[in-house]
TINU-457849 format. One record per residue: x, y, z of N, C-alpha, C in turn; residue in three letters. Coordinates in steps of 0.05 Angstrom, whole numbers, padded with zeros to 5 digits, always signed. Layout:
N
XYZXYZXYZAla...
REM end
This chain:
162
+00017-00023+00000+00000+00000+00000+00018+00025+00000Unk+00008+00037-00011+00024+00078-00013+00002+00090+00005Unk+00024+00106+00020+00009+00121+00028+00020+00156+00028Unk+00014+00173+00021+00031+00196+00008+00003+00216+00029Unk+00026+00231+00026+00011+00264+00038+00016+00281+00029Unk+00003+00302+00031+00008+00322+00012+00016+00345+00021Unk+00050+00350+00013+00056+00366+00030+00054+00393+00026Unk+00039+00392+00004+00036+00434-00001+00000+00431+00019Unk-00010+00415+00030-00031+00420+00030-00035+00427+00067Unk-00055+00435+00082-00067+00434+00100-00048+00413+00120Unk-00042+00416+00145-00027+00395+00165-00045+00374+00177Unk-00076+00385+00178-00102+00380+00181-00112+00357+00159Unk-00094+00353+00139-00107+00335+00110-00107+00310+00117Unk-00132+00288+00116-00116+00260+00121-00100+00250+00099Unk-00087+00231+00101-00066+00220+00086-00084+00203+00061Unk-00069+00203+00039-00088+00189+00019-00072+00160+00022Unk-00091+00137+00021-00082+00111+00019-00088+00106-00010Unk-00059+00090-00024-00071+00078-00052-00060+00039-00044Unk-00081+00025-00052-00082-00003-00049-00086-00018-00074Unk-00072-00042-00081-00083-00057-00093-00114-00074-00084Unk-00126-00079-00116-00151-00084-00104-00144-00114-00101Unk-00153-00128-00075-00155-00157-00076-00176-00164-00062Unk-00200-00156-00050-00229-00164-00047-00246-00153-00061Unk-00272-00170-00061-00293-00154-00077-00309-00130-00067Unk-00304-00131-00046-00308-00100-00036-00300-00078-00042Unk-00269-00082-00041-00249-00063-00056-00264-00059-00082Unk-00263-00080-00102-00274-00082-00127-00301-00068-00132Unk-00319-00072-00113-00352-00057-00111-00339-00026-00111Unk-00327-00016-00106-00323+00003-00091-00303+00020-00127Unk-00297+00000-00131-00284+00012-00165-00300+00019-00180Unk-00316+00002-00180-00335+00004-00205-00354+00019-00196Unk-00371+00032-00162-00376+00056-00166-00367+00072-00166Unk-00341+00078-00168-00331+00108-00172-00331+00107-00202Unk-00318+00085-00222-00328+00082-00246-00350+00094-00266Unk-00375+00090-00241-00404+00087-00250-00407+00117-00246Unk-00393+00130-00223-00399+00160-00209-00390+00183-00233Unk-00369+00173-00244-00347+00193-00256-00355+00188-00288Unk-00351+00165-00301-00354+00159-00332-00391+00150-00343Unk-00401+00146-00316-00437+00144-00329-00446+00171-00320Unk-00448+00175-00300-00463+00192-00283-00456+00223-00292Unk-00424+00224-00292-00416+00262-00288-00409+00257-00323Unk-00393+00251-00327-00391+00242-00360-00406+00240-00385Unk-00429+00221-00374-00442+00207-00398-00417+00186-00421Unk-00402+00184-00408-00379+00162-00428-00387+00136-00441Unk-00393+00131-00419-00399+00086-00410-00414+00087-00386Unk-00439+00068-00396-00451+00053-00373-00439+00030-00369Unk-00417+00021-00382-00409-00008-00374-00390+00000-00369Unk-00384-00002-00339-00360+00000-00322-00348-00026-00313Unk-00368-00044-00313-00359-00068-00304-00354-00084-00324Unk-00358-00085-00349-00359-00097-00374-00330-00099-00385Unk-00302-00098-00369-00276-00086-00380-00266-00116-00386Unk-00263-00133-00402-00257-00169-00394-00223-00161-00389Unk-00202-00134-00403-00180-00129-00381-00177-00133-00348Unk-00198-00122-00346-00195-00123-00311-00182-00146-00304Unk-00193-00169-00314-00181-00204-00306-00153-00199-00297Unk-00140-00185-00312-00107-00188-00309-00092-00164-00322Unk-00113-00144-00305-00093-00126-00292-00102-00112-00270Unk-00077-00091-00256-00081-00083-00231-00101-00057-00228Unk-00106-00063-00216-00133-00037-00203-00127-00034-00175Unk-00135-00008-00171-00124+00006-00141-00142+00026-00140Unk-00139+00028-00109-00168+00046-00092-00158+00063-00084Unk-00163+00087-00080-00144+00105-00066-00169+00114-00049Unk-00164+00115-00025-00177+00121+00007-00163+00140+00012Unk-00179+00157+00035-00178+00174+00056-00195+00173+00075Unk-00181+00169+00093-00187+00157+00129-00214+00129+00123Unk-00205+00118+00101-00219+00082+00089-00239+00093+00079Unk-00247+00123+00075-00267+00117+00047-00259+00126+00020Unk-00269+00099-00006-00253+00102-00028-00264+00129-00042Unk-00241+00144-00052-00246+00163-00075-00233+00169-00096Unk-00218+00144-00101-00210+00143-00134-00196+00114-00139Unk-00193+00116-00171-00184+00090-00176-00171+00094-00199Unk-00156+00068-00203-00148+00067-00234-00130+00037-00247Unk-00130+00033-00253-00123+00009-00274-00093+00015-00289Unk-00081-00007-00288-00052-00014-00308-00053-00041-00321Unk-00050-00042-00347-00048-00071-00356-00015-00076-00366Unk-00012-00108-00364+00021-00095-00381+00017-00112-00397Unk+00020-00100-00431+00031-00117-00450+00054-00116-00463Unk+00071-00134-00454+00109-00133-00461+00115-00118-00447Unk+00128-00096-00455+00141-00073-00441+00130-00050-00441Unk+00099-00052-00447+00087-00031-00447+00067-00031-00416Unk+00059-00013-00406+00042-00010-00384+00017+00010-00391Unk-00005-00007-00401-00027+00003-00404-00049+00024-00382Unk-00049+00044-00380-00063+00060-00349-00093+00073-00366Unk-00109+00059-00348-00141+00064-00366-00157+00074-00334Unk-00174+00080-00337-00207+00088-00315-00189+00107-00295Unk-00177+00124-00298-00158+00136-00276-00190+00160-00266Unk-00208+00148-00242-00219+00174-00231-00225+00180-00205Unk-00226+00207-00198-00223+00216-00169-00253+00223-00173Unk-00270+00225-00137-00296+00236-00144-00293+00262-00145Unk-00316+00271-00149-00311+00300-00156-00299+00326-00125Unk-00314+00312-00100-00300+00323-00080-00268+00326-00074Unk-00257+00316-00077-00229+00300-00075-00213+00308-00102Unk-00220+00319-00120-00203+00319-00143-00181+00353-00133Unk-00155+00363-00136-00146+00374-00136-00133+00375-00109Unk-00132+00346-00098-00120+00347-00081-00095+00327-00071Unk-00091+00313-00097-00066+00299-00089-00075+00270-00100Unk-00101+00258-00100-00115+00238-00100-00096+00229-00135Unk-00098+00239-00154-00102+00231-00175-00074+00231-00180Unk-00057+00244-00163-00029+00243-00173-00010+00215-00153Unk-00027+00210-00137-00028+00194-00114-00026+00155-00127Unk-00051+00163-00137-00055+00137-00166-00045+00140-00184Unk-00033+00154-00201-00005+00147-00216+00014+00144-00209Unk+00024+00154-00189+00051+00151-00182+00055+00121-00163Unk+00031+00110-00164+00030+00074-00156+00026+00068-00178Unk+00009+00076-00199+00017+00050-00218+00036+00056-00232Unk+00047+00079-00234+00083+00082-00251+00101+00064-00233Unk+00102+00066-00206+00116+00052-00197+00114+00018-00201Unk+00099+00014-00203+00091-00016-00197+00089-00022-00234Unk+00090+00001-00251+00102-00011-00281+00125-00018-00282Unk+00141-00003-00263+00170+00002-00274+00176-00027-00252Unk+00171-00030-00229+00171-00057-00211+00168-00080-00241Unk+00152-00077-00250+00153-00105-00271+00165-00104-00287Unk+00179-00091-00293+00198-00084-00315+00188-00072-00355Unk+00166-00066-00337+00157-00042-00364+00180-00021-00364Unk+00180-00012-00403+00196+00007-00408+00183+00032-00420Unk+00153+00032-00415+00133+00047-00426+00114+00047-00407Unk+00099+00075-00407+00077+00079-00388+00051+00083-00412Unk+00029+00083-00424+00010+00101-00441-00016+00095-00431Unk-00029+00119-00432-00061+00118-00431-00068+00143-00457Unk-00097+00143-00448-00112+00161-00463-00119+00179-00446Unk-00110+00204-00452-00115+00224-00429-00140+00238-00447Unk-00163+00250-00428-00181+00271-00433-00161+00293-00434Unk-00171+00310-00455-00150+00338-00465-00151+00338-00437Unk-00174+00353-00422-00178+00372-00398-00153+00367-00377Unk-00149+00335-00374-00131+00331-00358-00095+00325-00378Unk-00089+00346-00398-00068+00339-00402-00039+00346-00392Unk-00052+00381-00374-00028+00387-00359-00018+00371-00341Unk-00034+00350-00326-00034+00336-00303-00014+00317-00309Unk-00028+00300-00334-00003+00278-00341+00022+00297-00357Unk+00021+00311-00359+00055+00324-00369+00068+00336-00341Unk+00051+00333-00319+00068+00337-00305+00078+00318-00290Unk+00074+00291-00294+00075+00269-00289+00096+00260-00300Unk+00106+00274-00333+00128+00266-00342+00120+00249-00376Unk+00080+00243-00376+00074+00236-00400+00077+00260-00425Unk+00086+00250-00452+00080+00264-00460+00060+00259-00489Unk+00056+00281-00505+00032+00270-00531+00044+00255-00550Unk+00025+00242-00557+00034+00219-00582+00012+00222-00602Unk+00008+00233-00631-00007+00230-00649-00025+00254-00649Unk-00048+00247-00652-00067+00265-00660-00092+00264-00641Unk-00110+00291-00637-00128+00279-00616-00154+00256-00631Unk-00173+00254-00603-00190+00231-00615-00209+00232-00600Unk-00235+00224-00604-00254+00222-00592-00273+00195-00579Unk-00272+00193-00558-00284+00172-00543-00319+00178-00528Unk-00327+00169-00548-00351+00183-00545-00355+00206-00547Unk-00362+00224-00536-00363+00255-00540-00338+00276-00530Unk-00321+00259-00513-00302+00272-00501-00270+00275-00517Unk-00263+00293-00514-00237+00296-00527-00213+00277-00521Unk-00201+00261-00528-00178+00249-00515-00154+00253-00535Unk-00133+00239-00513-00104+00253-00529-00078+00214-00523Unk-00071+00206-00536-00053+00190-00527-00029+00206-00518Unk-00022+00188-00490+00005+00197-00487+00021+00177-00476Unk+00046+00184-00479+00064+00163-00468+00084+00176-00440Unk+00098+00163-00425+00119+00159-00405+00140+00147-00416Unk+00164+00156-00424+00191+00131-00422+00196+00122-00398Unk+00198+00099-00391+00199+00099-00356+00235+00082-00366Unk+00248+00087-00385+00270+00084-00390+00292+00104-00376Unk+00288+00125-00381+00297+00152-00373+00294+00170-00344Unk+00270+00141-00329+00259+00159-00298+00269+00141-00280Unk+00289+00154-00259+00298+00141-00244+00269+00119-00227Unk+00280+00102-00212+00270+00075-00199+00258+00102-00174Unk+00235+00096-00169+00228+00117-00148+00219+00094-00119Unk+00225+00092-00095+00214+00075-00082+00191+00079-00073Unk
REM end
């Protein structure tokens, strides 16, 4: 488990926990934030649970003081590290939560020996992942109604972070 704080923030903040998911509770708890963020605030996908990836790959919860408010997904194919459903609820967003969950599944790509990080970022969020270190690849695209952008990570070039 990670557990990171945020140190530009409040002394008063609780600490964000990020976990691998390994009960179905954990798991209930994905797929409504899933359902909260990409059906509900979105309109993206009603099939949040419909991913047949999930089987075999990692998904993580990110808590504060054990209640979940974000998640996100890594698959690895070869040396690539696939990062999909990355969402915070809407309370919780701008506060560490979302940078909290990448920086566990970058770590835990580069742990397996991925030499590549990529997702599909929503434009809106592209400062976020460039400051993460992703950068753009190709042309934009649309996933349903929303704007998206591919980007990549060399996790060749980023030191081993513990």
């Amino acid at each position: 488990m990670t557990v990171l704080k945020d140190t530009t923030a409040s002394e008063h903040r609780p600490a964000i926990q990020v976990r691998a998911v390994r009960t179905a509770e954990d798991l209930e708890a994905v797929y409504a934030i899933r359902e909260e963020v990409f059906h509900h605030e979105q309109q993206l996908t009603p099939y949040v649970r419909d991913d047949p990836d999930d089987a075999f790959s990692l998904n993580v919860l990110a808590t504060i003081e054990d209640r979940p408010v974000g998640t996100g997904r890594v698959t690895l194919f070869g040396d690539e590290a696939q990062v999909a459903w990355v969402a915070v609820l809407g309370p919780y967003r701008r506060h560490g939560v979302g940078r909290a969950i990448m920086e566990h599944l970058i770590r835990w790509s580069q742990a397996q020996g991925a030499r590549y990080v990529t997702l599909n970022a929503q434009t809106h969020a592209l400062d976020f992942y460039r400051r993460l270190g992703f950068e753009p690849v190709g042309r934009r695209f649309y996933m349903g109604h929303i704007e998206h952008q591919v980007m990549i990570l060399d996790l060749r070039s980023r030191p081993e972070r513990g």
